[in-house]
C-alpha positions in Angstrom: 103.6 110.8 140.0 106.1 112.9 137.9 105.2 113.7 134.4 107.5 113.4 131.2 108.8 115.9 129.5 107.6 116.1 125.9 111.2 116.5 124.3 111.2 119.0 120.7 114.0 116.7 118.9 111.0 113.7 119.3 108.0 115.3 118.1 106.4 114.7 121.0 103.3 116.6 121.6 101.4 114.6 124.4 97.4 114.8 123.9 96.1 116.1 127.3 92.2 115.3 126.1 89.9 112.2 127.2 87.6 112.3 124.9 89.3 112.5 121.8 91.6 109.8 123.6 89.2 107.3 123.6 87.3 108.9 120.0 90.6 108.0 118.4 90.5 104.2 120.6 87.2 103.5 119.4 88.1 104.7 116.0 90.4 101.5 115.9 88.5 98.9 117.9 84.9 99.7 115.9 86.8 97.9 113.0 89.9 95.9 114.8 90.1 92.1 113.8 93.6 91.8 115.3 95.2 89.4 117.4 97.8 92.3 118.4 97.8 96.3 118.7 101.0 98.0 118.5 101.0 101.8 120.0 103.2 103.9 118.7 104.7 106.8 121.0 102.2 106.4 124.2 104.2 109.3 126.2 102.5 108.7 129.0 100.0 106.1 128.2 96.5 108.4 127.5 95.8 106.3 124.6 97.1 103.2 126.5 94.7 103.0 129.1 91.7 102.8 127.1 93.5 100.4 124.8 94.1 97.9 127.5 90.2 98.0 128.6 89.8 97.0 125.1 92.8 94.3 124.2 94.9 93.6 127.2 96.6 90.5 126.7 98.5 91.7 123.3 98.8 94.8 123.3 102.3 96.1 122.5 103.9 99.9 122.8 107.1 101.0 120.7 108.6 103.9 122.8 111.5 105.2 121.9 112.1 107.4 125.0 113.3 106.0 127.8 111.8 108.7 130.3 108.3 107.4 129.0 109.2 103.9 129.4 110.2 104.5 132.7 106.9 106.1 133.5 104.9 104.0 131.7 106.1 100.5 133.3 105.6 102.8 136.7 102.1 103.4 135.4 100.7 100.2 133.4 102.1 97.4 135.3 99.8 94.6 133.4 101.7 96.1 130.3 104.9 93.8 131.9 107.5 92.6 129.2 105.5 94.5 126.3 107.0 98.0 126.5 109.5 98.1 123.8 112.3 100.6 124.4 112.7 100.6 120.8 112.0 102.5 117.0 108.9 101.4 115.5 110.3 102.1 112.2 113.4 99.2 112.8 110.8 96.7 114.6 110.3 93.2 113.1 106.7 92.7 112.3 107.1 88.3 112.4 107.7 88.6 115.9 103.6 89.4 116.6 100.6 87.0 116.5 99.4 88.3 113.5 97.4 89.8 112.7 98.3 93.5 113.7 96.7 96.5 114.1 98.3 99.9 114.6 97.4 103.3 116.4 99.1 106.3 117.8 99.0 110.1 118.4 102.1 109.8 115.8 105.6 112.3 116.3 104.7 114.7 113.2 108.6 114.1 111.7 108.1 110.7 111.1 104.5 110.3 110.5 104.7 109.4 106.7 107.5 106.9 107.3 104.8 105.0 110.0 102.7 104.7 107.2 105.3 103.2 104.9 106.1 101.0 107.5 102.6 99.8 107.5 102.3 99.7 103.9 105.5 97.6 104.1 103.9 95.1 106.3 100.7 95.0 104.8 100.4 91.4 104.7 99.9 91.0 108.6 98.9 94.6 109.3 95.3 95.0 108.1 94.3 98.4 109.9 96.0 101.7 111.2 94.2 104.5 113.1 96.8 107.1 114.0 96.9 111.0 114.8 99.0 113.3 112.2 99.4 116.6 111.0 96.0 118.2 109.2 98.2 118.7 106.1 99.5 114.7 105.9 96.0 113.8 106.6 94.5 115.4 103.7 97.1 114.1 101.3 96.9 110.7 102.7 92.6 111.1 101.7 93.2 113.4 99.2 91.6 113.0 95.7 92.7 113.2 92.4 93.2 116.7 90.8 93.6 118.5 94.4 96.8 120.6 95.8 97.0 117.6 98.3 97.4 114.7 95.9 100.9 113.4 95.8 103.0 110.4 96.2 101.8 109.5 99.6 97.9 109.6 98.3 98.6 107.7 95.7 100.7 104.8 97.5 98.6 104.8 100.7 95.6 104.7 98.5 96.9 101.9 96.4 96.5 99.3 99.4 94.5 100.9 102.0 91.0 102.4 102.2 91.7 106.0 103.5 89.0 107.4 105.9 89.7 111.4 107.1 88.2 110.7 110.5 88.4 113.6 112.3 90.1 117.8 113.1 91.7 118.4 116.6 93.0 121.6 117.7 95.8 122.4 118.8 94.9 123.8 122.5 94.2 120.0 123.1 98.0 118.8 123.4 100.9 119.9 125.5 102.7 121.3 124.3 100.2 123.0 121.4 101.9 122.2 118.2 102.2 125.3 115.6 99.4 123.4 113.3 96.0 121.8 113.4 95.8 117.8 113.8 93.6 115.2 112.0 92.7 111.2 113.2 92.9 109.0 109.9 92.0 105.3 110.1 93.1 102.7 107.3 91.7 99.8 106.1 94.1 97.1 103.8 91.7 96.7 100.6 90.4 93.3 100.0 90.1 94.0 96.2 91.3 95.8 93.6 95.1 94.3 93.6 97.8 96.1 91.5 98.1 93.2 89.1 101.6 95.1 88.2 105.0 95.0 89.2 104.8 96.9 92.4 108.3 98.0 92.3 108.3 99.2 89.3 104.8 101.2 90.3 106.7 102.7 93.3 108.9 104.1 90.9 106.7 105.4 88.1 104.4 107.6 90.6 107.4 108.8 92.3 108.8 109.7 88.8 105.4 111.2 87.6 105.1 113.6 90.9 108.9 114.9 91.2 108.1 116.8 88.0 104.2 117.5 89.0 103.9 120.1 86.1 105.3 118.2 83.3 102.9 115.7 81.4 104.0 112.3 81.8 105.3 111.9 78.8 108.2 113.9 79.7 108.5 113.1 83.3 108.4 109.3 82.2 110.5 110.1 79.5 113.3 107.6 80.7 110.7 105.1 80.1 110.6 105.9 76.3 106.5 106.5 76.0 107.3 107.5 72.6 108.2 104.2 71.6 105.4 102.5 73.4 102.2 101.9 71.6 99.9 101.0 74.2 100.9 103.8 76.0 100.7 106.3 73.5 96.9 104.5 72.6 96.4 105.3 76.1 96.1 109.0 76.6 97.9 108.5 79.9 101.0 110.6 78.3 98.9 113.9 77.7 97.8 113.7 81.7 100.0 115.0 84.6 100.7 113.4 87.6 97.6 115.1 89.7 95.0 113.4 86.9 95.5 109.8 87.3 94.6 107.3 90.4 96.3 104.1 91.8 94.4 102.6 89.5 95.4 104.5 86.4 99.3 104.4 87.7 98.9 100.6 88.2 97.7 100.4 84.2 100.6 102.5 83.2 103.2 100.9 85.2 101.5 97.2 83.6 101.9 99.1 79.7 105.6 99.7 80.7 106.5 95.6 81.5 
């Protein structure tokens, strides 16, 4: 059967090894309480096929190439009417039995919008297991006062237990990206709720780590810290960005309403 051409201007670098295939499969069924599984970007299916030993009947791939959807509906005929030609990013998550899981050897260009996009649909979308760059994987897990702690840590960690699963090389995928690869699986918390206004939070951190180096009282300084007491009381205005978890951030951005 003819292969697809991984194509540059996707991302696409297609995993070529079994075992971390069905690692990174395992890695999402050992905690899956879904109704549905979306893939993202199955290329030619090497996830896929352990996916539908697993969970069949509602299991979903978003493929936005139409080479691999050719090859895939070739390939995974009991996949029939669930092989959307179509951007994860734009897709609609009312139109699954929720809830939904999602999992993918992710293109490394749009990796930290995926993750967004889970974030955004939270509510139905309890658990994510996907493949990224080693450098978004550690700031997705990435602690407090580390290089790697940034926005993305701090957002991801607000609603989602962050586990760094595991490294892959790069001699595993065709073609070999330039960098190394990590699995990350997360889990929506079941405690620990903002109790904020979670736009408003959105906007602090992102505030608070465009000027990284700055304490917060001047990178919040359109906020007016000055003038607020229970910020000032705080302490929060001597720390930078870096110092402070969700947590700490969800505090603030409650001292600012």
């Amino acid at each position: 059967m003819e292969k697809v051409k991984p194509k540059k201007q996707l991302g696409q670098h297609f995993l070529r090894d079994e075992n971390i295939a069905a690692k990174i499969v395992q890695s999402l069924i050992d905690e899956l309480k879904a109704n549905t599984i979306i893939e993202v970007g199955p290329g030619m299916g090497v996830l896929t096929k352990y996916l539908l030993k697993e969970h069949a009947e509602k299991l979903f791939v978003a493929e936005i190439d139409t080479e691999s959807v050719e090859y895939l509906s070739r390939e995974f005929e009991q996949l029939n009417g669930r092989i959307l030609n179509e951007d994860f990013l734009q897709l609609d998550f009312s139109r699954f039995d929720a809830p939904v899981a999602v999992i993918g050897n992710f293109p490394y260009n749009i990796s930290s919008q995926i993750v967004f996009k889970v974030i955004e649909n939270r509510a139905v979308c309890p658990l994510m297991v996907g493949m990224f760059q080693k450098e978004v994987a550690q700031r997705l897990a990435a602690a407090p006062r580390t290089k790697a702690y940034g926005i993305l840590s701090v957002i991801t960690q607000a609603y989602f237990d962050v586990e760094y699963l595991f490294t892959v090389s790069e001699g595993v995928f065709n073609p070999p990206p330039k960098v190394k690869s990590a699995v990350v699986r997360l889990k929506r918390k079941t405690e620990g709720f903002l109790n904020c206004d979670e736009s408003l939070f959105l906007r602090v951190v992102k505030a608070a780590f465009n000027q990284r180096r700055k304490t917060l009282r001047n990178a919040l300084s359109m906020y007016n810290p000055d003038k607020n007491e229970a910020l000032l009381a705080s302490g929060f205005m001597k720390c930078r960005a870096e110092e402070l978890t969700y947590m700490d951030f969800a505090a603030l951005t409650h001292m600012l309403t």
